[in-house]
PLY file of the C-alpha trace (Angstrom):
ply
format ascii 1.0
element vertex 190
property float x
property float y
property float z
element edge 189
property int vertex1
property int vertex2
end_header
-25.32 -58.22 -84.49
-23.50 -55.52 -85.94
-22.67 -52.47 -83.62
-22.83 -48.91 -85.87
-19.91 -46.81 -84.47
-18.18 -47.36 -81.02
-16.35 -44.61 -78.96
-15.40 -46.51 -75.32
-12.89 -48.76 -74.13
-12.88 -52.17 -75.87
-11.34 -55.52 -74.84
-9.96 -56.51 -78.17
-6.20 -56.46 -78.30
-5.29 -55.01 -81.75
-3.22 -56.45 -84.69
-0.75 -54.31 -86.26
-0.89 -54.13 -89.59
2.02 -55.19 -91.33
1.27 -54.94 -95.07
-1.69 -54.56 -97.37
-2.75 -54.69 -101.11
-5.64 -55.68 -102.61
-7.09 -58.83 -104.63
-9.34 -58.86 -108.09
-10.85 -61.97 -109.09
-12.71 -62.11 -112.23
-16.32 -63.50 -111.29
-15.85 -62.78 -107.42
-17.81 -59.72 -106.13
-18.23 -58.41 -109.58
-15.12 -57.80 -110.09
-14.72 -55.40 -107.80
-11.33 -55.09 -105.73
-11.32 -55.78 -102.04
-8.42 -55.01 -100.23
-6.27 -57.33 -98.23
-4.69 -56.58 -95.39
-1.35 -58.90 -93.99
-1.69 -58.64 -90.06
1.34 -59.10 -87.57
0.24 -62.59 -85.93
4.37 -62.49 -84.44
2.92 -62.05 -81.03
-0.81 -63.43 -81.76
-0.40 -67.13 -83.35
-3.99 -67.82 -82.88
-5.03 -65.75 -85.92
-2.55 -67.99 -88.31
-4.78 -71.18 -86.88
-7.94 -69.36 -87.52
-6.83 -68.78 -90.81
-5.58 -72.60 -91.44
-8.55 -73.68 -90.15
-10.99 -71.43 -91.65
-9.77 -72.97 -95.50
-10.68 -76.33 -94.65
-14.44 -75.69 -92.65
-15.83 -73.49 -95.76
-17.92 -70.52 -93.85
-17.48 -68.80 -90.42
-19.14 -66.22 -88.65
-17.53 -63.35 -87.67
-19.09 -60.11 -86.50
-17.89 -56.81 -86.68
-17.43 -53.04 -84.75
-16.18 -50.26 -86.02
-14.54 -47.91 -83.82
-12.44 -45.03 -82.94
-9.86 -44.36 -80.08
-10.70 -40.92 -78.89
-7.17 -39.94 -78.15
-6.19 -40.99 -81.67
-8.70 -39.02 -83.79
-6.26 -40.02 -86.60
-7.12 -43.59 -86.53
-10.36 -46.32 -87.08
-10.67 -49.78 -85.74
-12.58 -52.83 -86.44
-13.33 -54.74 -84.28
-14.04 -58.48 -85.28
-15.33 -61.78 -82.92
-14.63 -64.76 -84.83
-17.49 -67.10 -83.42
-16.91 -70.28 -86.23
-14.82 -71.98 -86.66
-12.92 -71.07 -84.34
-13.93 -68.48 -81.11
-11.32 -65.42 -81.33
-11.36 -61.63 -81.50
-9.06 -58.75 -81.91
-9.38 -55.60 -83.38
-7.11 -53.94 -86.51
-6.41 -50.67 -86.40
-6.15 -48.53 -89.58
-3.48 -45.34 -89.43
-5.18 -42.97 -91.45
-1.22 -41.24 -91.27
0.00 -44.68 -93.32
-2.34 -43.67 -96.29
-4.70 -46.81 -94.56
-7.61 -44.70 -95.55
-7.89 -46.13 -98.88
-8.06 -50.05 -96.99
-11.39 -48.66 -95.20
-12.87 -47.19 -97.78
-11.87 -50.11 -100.01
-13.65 -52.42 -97.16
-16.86 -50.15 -97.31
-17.17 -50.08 -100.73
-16.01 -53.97 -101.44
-18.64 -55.29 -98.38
-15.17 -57.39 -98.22
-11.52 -57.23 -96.67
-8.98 -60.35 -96.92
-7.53 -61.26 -93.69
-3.87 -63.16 -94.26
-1.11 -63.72 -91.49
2.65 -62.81 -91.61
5.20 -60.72 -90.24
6.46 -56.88 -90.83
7.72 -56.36 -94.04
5.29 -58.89 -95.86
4.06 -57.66 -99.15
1.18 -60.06 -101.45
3.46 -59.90 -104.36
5.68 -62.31 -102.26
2.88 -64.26 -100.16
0.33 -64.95 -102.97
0.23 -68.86 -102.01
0.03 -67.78 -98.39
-3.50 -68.63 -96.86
-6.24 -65.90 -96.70
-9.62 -65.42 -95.32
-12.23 -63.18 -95.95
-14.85 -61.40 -94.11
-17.86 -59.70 -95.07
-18.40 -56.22 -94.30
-21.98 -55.52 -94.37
-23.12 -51.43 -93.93
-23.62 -50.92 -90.71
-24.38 -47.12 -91.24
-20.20 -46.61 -90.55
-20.08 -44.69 -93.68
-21.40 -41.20 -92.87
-18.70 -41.19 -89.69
-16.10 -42.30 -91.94
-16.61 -39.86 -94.46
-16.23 -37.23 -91.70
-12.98 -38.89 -89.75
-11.09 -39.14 -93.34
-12.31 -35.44 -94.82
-11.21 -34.19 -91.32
-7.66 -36.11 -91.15
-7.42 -34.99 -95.02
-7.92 -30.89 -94.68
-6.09 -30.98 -91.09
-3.24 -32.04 -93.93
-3.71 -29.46 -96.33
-3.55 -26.95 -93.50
-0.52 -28.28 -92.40
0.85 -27.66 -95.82
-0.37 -24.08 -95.41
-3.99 -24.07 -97.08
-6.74 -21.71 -95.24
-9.41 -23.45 -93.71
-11.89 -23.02 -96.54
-9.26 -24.18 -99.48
-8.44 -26.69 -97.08
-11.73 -28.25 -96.48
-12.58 -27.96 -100.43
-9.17 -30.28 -101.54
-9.87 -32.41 -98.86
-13.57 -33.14 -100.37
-11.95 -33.59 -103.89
-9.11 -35.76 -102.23
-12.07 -37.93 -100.46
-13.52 -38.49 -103.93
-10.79 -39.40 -105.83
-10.03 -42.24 -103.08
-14.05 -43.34 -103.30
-13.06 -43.65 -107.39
-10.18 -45.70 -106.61
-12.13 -48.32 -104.40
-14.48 -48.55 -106.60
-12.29 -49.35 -109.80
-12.84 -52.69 -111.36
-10.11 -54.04 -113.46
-13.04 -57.01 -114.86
-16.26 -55.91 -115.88
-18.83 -57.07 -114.17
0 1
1 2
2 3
3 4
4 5
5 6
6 7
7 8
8 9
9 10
10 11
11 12
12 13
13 14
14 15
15 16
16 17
17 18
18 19
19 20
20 21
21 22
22 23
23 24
24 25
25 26
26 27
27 28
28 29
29 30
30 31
31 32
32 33
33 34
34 35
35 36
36 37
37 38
38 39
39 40
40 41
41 42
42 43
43 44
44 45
45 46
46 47
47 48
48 49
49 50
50 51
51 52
52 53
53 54
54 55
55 56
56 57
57 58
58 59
59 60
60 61
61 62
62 63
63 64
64 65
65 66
66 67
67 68
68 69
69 70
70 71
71 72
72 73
73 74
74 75
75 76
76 77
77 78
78 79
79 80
80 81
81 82
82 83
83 84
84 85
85 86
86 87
87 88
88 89
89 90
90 91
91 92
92 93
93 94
94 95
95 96
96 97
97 98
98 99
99 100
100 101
101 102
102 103
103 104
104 105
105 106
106 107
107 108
108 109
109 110
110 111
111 112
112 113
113 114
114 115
115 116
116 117
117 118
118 119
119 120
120 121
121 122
122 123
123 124
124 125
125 126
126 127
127 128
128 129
129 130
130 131
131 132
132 133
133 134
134 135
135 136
136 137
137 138
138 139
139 140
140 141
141 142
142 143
143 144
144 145
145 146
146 147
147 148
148 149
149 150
150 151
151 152
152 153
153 154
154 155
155 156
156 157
157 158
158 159
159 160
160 161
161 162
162 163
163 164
164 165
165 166
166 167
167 168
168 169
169 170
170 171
171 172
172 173
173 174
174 175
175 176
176 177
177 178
178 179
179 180
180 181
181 182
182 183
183 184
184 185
185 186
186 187
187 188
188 189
């Protein structure tokens, strides 16, 4: 069962995220691009076994939460429990300050994010043969809230950079557009 939106205390220790990109494949998902996100497993080990373990028993089931801390309006979580093969959850928590809006909206739009293991400092370009998971993210009616959290985070910006409230909120539409576009670029026709 998939929980819509979630604003409490949860008991999932979160990953850092220590890189991201995002994988094409011709014929997979239409071509579309799903992002790809390289958590720190340094301190949580258990997430490179689910990973080994996960290429070698063919599906799992995972479900998923969405969330947001409310003393960090500037951040989302998800919030997964790994049921097959392997029992394990954790949450990853998206910085919306370390441009991690376009991995969420990538997610949304993809119904997909790649899970892979490493350290700070990773990048895909030098772990393509590194294992990788990934996990279905079906719309749990997230997307309205999202669109609010990232319009919000993006005219807070422009008024930072000295836009009025009005011209603010307008670029930070347009700026929410343009980063739907990119997630939903596909380098292969479908």
């Amino acid at each position: 069962m998939n929980r819509l939106f979630r604003r409490k205390a949860v008991n999932a220790n979160p990953v850092c995220i220590a890189g991201d990109g995002a994988i094409a494949i011709h014929g997979v998902n239409e071509g579309r691009v799903i992002p790809l996100v390289i958590l720190d497993t340094s301190v949580r080990t258990e997430i490179n076994e689910y990973i080994r373990i996960h290429q070698f028993s063919g599906h799992g089931d995972v479900t998923i939460t969405w969330g947001q801390a409310l003393s960090r309006p500037d951040t989302v979580s998800l919030m997964l429990n790994f049921i097959r093969p392997v029992e394990l959850s954790f949450a990853i928590i998206f910085e919306l300050q370390k441009a991690h809006s376009i991995l969420v909206e990538g997610a949304l739009c993809s119904g997909g994010l790649y899970l892979q293991a490493g350290v700070e400092g990773d990048r895909v370009r030098n772990t393509i043969e590194q294992p990788r998971v990934v996990i279905e993210i079906p719309d749990t009616g997230f997307r309205p809230r999202w669109e609010k959290i990232c319009q919000r985070y993006l005219a807070k910006k422009m008024r930072a950079a000295g836009l009025d409230r009005k011209a603010a909120k307008h670029v930070a539409a347009e700026q929410y557009s343009e980063l739907q576009k990119m997630a939903l670029a596909r380098p292969f026709p479908s």
